[in-house]
C-alpha positions in Angstrom: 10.1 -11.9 2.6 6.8 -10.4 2.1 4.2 -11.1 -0.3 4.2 -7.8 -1.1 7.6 -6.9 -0.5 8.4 -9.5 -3.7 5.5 -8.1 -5.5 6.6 -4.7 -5.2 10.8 -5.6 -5.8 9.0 -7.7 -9.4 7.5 -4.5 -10.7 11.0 -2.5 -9.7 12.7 -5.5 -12.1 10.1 -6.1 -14.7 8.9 -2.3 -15.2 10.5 0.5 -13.3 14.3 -1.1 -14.4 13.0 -3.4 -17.1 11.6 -0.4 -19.2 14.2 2.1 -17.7 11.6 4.4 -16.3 13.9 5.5 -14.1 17.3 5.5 -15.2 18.9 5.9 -12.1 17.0 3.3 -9.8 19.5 0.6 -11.6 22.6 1.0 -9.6 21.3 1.3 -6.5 19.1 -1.6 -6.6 21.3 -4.0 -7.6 23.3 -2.7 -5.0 21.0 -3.8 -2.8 20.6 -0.1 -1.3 16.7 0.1 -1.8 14.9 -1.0 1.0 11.2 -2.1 0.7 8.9 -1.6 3.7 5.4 -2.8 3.9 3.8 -0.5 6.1 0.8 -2.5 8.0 -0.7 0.7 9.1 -4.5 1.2 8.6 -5.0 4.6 9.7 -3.3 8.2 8.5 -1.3 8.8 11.7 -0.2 4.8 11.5 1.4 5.5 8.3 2.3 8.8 9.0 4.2 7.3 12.1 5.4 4.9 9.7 6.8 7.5 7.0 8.6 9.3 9.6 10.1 6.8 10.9 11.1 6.1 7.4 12.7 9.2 7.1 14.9 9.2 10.3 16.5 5.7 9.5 17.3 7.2 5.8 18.6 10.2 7.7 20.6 8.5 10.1 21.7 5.6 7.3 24.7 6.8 4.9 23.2 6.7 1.0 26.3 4.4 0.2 24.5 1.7 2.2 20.7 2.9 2.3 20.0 5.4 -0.8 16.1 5.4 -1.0 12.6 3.6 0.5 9.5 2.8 -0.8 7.2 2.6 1.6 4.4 -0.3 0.2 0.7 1.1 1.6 -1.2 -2.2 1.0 -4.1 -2.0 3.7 -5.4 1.6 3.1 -5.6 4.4 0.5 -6.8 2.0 -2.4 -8.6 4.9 -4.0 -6.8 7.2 -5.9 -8.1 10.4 -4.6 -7.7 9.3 -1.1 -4.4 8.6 -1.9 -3.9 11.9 -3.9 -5.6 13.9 -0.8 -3.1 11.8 1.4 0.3 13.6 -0.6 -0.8 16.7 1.6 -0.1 15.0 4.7 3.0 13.7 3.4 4.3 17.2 2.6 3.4 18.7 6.0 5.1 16.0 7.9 8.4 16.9 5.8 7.9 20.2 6.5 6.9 19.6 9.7 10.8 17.6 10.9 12.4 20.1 8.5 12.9 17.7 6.0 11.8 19.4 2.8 14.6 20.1 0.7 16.3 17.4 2.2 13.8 14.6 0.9 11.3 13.8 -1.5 8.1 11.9 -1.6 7.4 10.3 -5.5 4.2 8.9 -5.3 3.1 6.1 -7.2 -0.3 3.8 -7.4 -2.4 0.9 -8.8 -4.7 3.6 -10.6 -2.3 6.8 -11.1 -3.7 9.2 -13.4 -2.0 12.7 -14.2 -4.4 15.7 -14.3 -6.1 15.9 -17.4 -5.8 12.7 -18.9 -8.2 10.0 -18.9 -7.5 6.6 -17.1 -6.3 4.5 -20.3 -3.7 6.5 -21.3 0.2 5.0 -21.4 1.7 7.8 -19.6 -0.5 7.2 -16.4 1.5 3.6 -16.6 4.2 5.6 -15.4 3.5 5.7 -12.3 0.8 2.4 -11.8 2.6 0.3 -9.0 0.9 -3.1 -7.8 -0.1 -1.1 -4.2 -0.1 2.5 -3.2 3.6 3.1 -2.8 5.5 6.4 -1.0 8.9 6.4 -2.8 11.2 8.4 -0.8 14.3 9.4 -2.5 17.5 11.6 -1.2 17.2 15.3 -3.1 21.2 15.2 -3.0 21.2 11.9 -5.2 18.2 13.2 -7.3 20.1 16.5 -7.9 23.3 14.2 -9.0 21.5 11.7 -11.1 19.5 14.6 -12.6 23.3 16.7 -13.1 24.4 13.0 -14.9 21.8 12.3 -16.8 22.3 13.7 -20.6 18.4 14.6 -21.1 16.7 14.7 -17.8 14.0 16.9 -18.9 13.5 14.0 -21.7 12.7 11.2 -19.4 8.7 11.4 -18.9 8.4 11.8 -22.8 10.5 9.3 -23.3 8.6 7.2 -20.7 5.5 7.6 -22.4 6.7 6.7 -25.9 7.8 3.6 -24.5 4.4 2.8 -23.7 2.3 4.2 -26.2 4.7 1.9 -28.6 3.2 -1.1 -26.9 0.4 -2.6 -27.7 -2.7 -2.9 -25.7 -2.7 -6.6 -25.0 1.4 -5.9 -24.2 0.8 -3.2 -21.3 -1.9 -5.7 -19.7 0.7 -8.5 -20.1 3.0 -6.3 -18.3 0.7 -4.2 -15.5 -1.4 -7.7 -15.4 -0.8 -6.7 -11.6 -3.2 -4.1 -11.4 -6.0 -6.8 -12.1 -8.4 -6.7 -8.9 
């Protein structure tokens, strides 16, 4: 396996499953129905390429046996704002195959931050992952873990509680990760 292939299925255990960020990401990965890729591409159209062909093997794969991919990005769009400006690109390739609607992109990185809030904050934590990650998820099962879920709306707050009731020297224990 990749080095960062088991970096990236670690933080899935210890933090995305371990805190129950996501609720529904569970199931499916002890199910063995999330597949990590670790993209090698150092250009845009390389991961581009990449992320499409991403897409078709979730479109051709039934969700009982494939039901999401996180693409790992860790040669290129360290910065945050490259990666931001990147999610544009992303969305016009969906549109682009016809896929919007049918697929998602969730985006998550080393140095997330949510507009308006300064780095430190817990909720960024949220979405920190240990390399720029393109999470793509069915909108079928989204709309069906969202339509199970008692409190979907509840989630990110309760996300962020979860954090802010840790301790400083606990969240660096836990994202130690993100040291570069």
């Amino acid at each position: 396996m990749h080095p960062v292939e088991t970096q990236v299925r670690a933080w899935l255990e210890s933090i995305v499953i371990g805190l129950n960020l996501c609720p529904f990401a569970s199931k499916p990965f002890r199910e063995q129905r999330v597949r990590v890729f670790v993209s090698e591409a150092s250009t845009g159209i390389e991961l581009l390429t990449d992320l499409q062909m991403e897409l078709a093997r979730l479109a051709d794969t039934h969700a009982a046996i494939l039901e999401t991919t996180l693409i790992a990005i860790p040669k290129m769009l360290a910065d945050f704002a490259d990666y931001n400006d990147f999610l544009d690109d992303v969305d016009a390739l969906l549109d682009q195959y016809e896929w919007s609607g049918e697929y998602q992109v969730a985006s998550f990185h080393p140095d997330y931050q949510f507009a308006g809030t300064v780095p430190t904050e817990a909720g960024n934590y949220t979405n920190r992952s240990p390399v720029p990650i393109l999470h793509l998820l069915r909108e079928d099962s989204v709309a069906a873990a969202i339509d199970s879920h008692p409190d979907p709306e509840g989630i990110p707050e309760a996300n962020v509680a979860r954090l802010e009731a840790m301790s400083l020297a606990q969240r660096r224990a836990l994202f130690s990760f993100l040291a570069r």
